[in-house]
N, C-alpha and C positions, 0 to 999 in steps of 0.2 A: 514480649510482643503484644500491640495492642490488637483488639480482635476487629477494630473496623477497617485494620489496613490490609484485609485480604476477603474480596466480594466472593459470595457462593458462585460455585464451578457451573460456567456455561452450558448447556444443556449438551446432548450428545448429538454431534452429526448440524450442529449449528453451526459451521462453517460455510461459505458464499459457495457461492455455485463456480467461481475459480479455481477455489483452492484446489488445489492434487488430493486425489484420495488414496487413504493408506489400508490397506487389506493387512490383515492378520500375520502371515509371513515375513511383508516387508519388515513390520515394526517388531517381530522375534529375530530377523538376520540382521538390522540397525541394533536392536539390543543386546545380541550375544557379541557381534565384534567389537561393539564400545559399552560393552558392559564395565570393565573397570572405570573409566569415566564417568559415567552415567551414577554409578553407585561413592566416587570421589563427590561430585554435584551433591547428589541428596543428603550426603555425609557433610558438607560444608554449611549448609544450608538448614539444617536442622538446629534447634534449638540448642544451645549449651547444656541446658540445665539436664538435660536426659540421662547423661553423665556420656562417659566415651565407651563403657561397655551395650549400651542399650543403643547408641547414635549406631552402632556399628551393627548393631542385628537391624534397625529399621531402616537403616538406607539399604541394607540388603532386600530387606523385603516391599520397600514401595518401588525399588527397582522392576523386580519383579515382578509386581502389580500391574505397572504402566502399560502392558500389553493391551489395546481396542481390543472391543467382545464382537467386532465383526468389521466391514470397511466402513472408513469412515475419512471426511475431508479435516485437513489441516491444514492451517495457513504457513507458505514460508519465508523467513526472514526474506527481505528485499538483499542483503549483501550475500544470502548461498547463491554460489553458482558450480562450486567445483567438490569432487570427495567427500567429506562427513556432512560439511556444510549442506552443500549440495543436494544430502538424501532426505524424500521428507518422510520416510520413516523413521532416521533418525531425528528429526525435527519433533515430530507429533510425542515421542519416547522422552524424549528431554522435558519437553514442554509439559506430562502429565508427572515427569520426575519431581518439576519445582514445584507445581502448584497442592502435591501432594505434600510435599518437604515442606509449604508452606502451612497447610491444612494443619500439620500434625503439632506447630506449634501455639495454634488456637489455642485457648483456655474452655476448658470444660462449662457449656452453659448448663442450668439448672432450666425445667422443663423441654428441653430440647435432647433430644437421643445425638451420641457424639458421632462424629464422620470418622472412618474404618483407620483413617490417616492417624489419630489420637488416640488408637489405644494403642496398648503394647501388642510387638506381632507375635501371631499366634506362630509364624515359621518365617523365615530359619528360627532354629532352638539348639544351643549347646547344653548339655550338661555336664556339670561339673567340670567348667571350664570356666575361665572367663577372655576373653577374647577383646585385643585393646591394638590398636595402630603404633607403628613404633615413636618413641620419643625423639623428636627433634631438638636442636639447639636453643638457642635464648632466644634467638630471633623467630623461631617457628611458633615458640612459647608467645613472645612477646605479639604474635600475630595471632594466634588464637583469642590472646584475652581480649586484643582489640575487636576481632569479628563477634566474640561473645557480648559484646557490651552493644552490637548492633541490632537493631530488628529483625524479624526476619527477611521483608522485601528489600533490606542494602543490605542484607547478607547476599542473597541473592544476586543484587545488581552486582558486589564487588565479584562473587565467583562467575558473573556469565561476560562482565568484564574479563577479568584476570585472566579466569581459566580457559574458557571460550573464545578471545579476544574476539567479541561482537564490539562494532560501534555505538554509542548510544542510544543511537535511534533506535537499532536490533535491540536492544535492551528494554526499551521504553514499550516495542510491542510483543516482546516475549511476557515481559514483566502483567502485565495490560489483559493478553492470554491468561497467563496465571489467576486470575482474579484478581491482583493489585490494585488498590482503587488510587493510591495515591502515589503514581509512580512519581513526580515531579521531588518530593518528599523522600522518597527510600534513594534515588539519583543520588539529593543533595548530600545527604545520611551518610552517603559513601563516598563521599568525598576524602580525598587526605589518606585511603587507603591503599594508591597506586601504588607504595615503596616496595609493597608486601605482594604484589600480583607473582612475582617469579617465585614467590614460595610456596602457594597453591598447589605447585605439582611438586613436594616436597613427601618423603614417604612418614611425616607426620600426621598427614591427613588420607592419605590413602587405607582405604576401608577393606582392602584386598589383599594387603601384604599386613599380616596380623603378629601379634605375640599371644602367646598362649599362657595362664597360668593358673593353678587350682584354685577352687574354693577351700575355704578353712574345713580341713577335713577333719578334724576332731570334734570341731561344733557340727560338722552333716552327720559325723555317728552318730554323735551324740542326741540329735534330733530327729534323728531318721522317722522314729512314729507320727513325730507331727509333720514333717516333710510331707509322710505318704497321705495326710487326712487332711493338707492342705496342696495337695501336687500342684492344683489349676493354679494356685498362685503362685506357686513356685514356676511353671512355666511359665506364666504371662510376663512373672518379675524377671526371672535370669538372677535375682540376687539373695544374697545371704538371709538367715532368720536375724530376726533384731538378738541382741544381749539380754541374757534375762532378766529380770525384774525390768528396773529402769533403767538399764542399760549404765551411763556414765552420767546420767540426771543433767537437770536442766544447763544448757547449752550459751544462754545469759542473752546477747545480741545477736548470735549467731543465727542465719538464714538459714530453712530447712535443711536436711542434706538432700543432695542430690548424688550421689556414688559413695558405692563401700567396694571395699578392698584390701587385702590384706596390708598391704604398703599404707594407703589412706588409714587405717584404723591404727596402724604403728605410729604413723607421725602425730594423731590423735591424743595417744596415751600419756595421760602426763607420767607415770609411772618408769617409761620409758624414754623421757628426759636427758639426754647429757650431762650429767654435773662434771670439770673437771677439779682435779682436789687443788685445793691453796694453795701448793707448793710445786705444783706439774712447770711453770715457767720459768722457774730456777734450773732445770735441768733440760727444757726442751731445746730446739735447735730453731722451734719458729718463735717467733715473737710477734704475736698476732692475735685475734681473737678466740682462736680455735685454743687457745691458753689461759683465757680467764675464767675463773673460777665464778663458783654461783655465789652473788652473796644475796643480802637482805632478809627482812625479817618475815616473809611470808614464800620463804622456798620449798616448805613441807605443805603448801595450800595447795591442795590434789583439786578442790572447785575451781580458785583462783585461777589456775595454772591449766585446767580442762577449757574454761570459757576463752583463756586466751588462744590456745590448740585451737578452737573450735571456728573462731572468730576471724582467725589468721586462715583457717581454710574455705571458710565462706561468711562474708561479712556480710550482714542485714543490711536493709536500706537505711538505715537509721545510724549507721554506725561511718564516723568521719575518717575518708582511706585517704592519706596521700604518699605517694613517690616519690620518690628524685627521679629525673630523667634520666630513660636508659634502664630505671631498675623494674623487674618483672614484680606482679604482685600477687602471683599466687599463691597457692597453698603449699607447703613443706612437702617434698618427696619421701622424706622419712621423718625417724626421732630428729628435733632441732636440740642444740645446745643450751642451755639455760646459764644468762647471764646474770642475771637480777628478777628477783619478784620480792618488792617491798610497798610499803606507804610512803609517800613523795609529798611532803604537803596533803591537799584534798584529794588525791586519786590512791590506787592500786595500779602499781606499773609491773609489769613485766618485760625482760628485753629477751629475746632470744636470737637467735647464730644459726644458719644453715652454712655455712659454707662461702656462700654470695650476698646473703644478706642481714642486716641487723633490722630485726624487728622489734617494733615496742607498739606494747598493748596497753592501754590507760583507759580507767574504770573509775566512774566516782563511788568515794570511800562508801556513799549510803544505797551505792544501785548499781544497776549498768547503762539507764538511761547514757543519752550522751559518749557513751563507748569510742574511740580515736582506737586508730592503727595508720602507726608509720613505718614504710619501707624505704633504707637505705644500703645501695651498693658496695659494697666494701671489700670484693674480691680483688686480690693483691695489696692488702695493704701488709705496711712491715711498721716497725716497732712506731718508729712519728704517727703513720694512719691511723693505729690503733690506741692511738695515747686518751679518747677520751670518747664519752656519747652521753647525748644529752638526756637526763631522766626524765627531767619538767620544766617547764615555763611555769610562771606565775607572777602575776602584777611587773613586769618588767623585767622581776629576776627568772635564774636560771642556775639550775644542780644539775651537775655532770656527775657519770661514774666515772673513774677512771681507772686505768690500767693498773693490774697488781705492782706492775715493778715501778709506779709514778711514787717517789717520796717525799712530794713536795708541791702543795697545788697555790698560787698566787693569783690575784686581782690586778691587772697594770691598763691603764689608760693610755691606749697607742699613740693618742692627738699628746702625749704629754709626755714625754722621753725621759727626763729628769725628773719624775715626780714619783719614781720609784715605784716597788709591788706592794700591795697588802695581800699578806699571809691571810689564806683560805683552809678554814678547818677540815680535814678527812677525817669522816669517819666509818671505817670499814671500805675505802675507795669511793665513798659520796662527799662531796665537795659542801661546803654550806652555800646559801645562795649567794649570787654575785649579779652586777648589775649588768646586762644585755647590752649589746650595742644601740646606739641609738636610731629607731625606728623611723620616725615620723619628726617633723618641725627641721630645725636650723643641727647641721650635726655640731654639736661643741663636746663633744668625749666620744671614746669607741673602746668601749674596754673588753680584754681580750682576757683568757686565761691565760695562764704561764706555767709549763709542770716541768718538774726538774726531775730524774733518774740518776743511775749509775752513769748514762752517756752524756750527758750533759741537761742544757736548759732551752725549750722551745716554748714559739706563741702558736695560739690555738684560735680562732676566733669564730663565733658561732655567727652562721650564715640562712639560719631559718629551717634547717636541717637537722637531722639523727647526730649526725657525724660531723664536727667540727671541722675547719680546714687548716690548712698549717701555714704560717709566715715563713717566706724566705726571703732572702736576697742573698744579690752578686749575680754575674756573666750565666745565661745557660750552660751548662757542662758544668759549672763550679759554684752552683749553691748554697748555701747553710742557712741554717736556722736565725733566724730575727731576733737574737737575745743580748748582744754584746751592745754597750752605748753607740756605738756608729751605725748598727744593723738599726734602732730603735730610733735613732735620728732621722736614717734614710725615711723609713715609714711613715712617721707622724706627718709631714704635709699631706700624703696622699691617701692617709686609714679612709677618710670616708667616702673616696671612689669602691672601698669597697661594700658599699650598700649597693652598687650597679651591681652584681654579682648575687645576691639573695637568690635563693629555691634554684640553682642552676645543677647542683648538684658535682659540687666545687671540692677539690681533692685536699689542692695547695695553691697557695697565690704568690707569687715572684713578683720583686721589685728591684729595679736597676737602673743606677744613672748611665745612659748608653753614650749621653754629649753632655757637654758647658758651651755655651757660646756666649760672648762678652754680646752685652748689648748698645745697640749701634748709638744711642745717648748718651753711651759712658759710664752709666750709673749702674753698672756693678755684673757680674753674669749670670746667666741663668743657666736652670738646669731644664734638663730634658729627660726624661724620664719613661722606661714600658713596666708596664706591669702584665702580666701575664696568669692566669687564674685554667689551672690543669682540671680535669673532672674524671669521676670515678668511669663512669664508659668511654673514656677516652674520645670522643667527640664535645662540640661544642663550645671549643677552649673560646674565651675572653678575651683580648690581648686591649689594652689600653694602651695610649701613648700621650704622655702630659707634659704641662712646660711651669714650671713654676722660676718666678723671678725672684732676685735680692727681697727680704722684708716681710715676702705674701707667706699670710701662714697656710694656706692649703694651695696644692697644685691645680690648673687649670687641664681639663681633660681638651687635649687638642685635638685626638682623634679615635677610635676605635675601632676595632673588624671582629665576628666569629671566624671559627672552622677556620686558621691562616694557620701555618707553620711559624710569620712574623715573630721572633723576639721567644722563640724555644730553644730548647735543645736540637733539633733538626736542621732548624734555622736561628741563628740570632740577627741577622739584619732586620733591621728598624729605619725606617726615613717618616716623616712626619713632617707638618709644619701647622703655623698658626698668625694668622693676622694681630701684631701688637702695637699698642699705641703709647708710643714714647712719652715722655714728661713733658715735651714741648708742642705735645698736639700731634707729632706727625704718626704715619701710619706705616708699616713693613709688615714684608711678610718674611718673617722668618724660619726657618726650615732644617731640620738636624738628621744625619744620618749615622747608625751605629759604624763602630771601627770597622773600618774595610771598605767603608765609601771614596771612592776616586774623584766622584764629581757631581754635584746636583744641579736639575735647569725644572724651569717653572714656566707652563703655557698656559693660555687659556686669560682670563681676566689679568691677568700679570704675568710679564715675561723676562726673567731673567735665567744666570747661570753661573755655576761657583765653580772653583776645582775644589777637590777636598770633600770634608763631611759636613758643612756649615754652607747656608746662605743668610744672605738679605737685602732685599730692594724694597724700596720704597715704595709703596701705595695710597691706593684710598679705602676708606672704610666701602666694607661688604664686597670688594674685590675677591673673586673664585679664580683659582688656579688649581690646574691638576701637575703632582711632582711627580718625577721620571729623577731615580738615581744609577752611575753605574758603579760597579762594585771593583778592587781592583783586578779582579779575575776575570771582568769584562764582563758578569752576569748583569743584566736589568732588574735595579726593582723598581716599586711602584711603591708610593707613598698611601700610607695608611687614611682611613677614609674615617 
């Protein structure tokens, strides 16, 4: 939080001579009946970094604070008229909740004595306790880091939004109140955080309904002397003594901490690392990640393997974070699984497994300057998901690990069907390098991996992600793998539609001829074509629909949608069209819908009407039509945009 987006606190009793005045009673019967509220508010609102044992003792206590030292006027919202709203002792209780929640996330000036808000409170005090709000879902998760990553004033704005449901204006002068100087700014800030309002009253953030759990009680025996000759810090902290000497030593990119915990200092421990042995997915019954074994040649680096722990649970400003969408990026609940910790070219990589996510930590060989951490989703994958992960990029190329039971890793050119695989060396499940899809300029190759097993032979193509995606084709419900000369035929016109598809965080991509329609010049049929691109959160699917003619070496993209059921498994109906211009000049719009279409018609800049799954009438260039198909079941669809 910067410290000039919150003005010093209004003087006391400087409110108009309108305002209602709140005498001492009102604003302790306003605060005891929406005390849990009030202390949710200052819990939301407070800074992340305090950690969630400390958020939770100080929003108890600036709750508690907020009580006027006699009467005094307070101005109230223009939208209370009725109940909470309505009270302006609850009004004045609220209003000295935020600006206090706001105060505390100030940063400490140098000749200036700090406001009561900033330090640690002196009450409530547990000991030997530590006291934490219960954990919610992915999505309560995934709404945390985003409010964390907010300032404190569109912290604020989203909970007096969400929580409160004030209108903006009521926001703009609660906010105003508070000492905000630049509410226009913390508004904007909080933008894009509506989806997450109904989880505010989630018992993840709730500061009232608590878990309880010890402190390390063999380190407080054991320190107890210095415990008691330092008690005042120990009260003020609420937390643990540090490790003796230097603890686990230097931390490499990793930001300060901000929480200890027994859980947090587990997931820390490189010591406490998952290895599973070399041979555990020969016998196991999953076939997934939670089955690969550690390899590489720096899996005894207890530094190496601490900075990555460290880094994964709070990454420095300096250090490059990316996602896939959908994937949380916090830190490890517990020990994570150790997949890899080797030299990859110029770096030190590490990948580790939680459960839900593959994470990979990359350090250059001479520092930790430069430091990267990528997170990718990977819950539910099975034996295809987990066929591969990417170690490193470099100059173009790319080394994958791959899965224990992969016995065979190959180089193949999708645009190029017939030009066969070149054999890729494993060593230890690292691939030699192989050349990247084509990024940038005209695409003329898209080379994909190929790994072969005991179950067969699949394509893998690297999409700017952790985790490779997987080639399919055929009908939804009845997919396979992209590996046979017909499977590899279908693909090569349309591989470099899948550059539309990069950083989406892409599972699998399906490819299907759904029509052929002879074209209206004679000159041979064309095909029609969806592709369909699934993602690890299951939102956001792809779906493409193309038309390629007799001759053309790449498909033309005719249409596209997100988030459609079109051309899945749930659904496989598909209708599309595209304006084409014959050999002889003329112009049509041609139109295809998947098996089960009855009849196609077309309004709007061109009107015509087929029976069946085919049309085509005649047009002119830049003619707009929208297509209406029915199905023979007599359902409606709409044609793909």
């Amino acid at each position: 939080m910067q410290s000039q987006d919150v003005a010093p606190r209004p003087a006391p009793g400087s409110g108009s001579a309108a305002d209602p005045v709140v005498d001492v009673e009102q604003a302790e019967a306003a605060l005891v009946e929406h005390y849990p509220r009030l202390v949710r508010i200052a819990y939301l609102v407070l800074p992340p970094g305090l950690g969630r044992g400390r958020r939770v003792l100080t929003a108890h206590a600036l709750t508690q604070r907020a009580l006027p030292r006699g009467r005094t006027a307070t101005p109230v919202i223009p939208a209370q008229s009725a109940g909470r709203e309505g009270d302006p002792g609850y009004a004045f209780v609220r209003l000295q909740v935020v600006r206090t929640a706001l105060e505390a996330g100030l940063p400490l000036r140098r000749r200036a004595w700090p406001r009561r808000s900033q330090l640690p409170p002196l009450l409530p005090q547990v000991w030997g306790l530590r006291l934490f709000p219960r954990s919610g879902g992915a999505d309560e998760l995934a709404l945390d880091q985003r409010l964390s990553a907010l300032s404190g004033p569109a912290r604020a704005a989203c909970v007096l939004r969400g929580l409160e449901k004030l209108p903006d204006g009521d926001v703009r002068e609660l906010l105003a109140a508070a000492g905000v100087t630049d509410v226009d700014a913390a508004l904007d800030e909080a933008a894009g955080t509506e989806d997450g309002y109904a989880l505010l009253g989630s018992p993840e953030f709730d500061p009232c309904s608590l878990q309880a759990r010890p402190t390390d009680l063999m380190r407080r025996r054991q320190h107890m002397k210095a415990a008691l000759a330092a008690a005042a810090a120990v009260a003020v902290c609420g937390a643990l003594l540090g490790l003796p000497g230097d603890g686990w030593g230097p931390d490499g990119a990793a930001a300060p901490p901000y929480a200890q915990n027994p859980a947090a200092q587990a997931a820390l421990n490189p010591a406490l690392l998952l290895k599973v042995p070399a041979a555990a997915w020969e016998s196991s019954a999953r076939t997934d990640f939670s089955v690969w074994p550690a390899r590489g040649d720096l899996t005894g680096d207890s530094a190496l393997l601490r900075r990555a722990l460290a880094v994964w649970a709070r990454p420095g400003e300096r250090v490059q974070v990316s996602a896939t969408p959908g994937t949380p990026s916090g830190g490890p609940s517990g020990p994570p699984q150790l997949l890899y910790a080797g030299t990859v070219d110029n770096a030190r990589v590490v990948l580790l497994y939680d459960g839900l996510r593959v994470v990979r930590y990359a350090e250059p060989r001479d520092g930790t300057e430069g430091a990267a951490l990528d997170f990718a989703r990977v819950d539910g994958a099975d034996r295809a998901g987990a066929g591969a992960v990417v170690l490193g990029r470099s100059d173009g190329n790319i080394r994958y690990l791959t899965a224990p039971w992969v016995t065979k890793a190959a180089e193949r050119d999708l645009l190029k069907p017939g030009a066969g695989a070149m054999d890729l060396t494993l060593t230890d499940g690292t691939t030699a390098p192989m050349a990247g899809p084509a990024q940038t300029g005209a695409c003329t190759s898209w080379n994909v991996l190929q790994l072969t097993d005991a179950t067969g032979t699949r394509l893998l193509t690297d999409l700017g992600e952790l985790v490779p995606a997987r080639l399919t084709t055929g009908r939804p419900g009845s997919v396979k793998d992209a590996s046979g000369p017909g499977a590899l035929r279908a693909w090569a016109p349309y591989a470099c539609s899948l550059g539309a598809m990069r950083s989406s965080g892409v599972r699998s991509v399906n490819t299907w001829v759904y029509a052929s329609q002879p074209l209206p010049d004679t000159s041979g049929t064309a095909d029609w074509v969806c592709t369909r691109a699934e993602t690890w959160q299951g939102g956001g699917e792809r779906v493409l629909a193309q038309f390629h003619t007799p001759g053309s070496t790449y498909g033309a993209v005719a249409a596209k949608a997100e988030n459609v059921p079109a051309c899945g498994a749930k659904d496989p109906q598909v209708l599309a069209g595209v304006l084409w211009k014959s050999g002889t000049g003329s112009w049509y719009l041609l139109a295809a819908g998947s098996r089960g279409t009855s009849s196609i018609s077309a309004t709007g800049g061109v009107t015509g009407s087929a029976q069946g799954d085919l049309l085509a009438v005649k047009t002119r260039q830049g003619a707009q039509a929208e297509l209406k198909g029915t199905l023979e079941d007599g359902r409606a669809v709409s044609g793909l945009r």
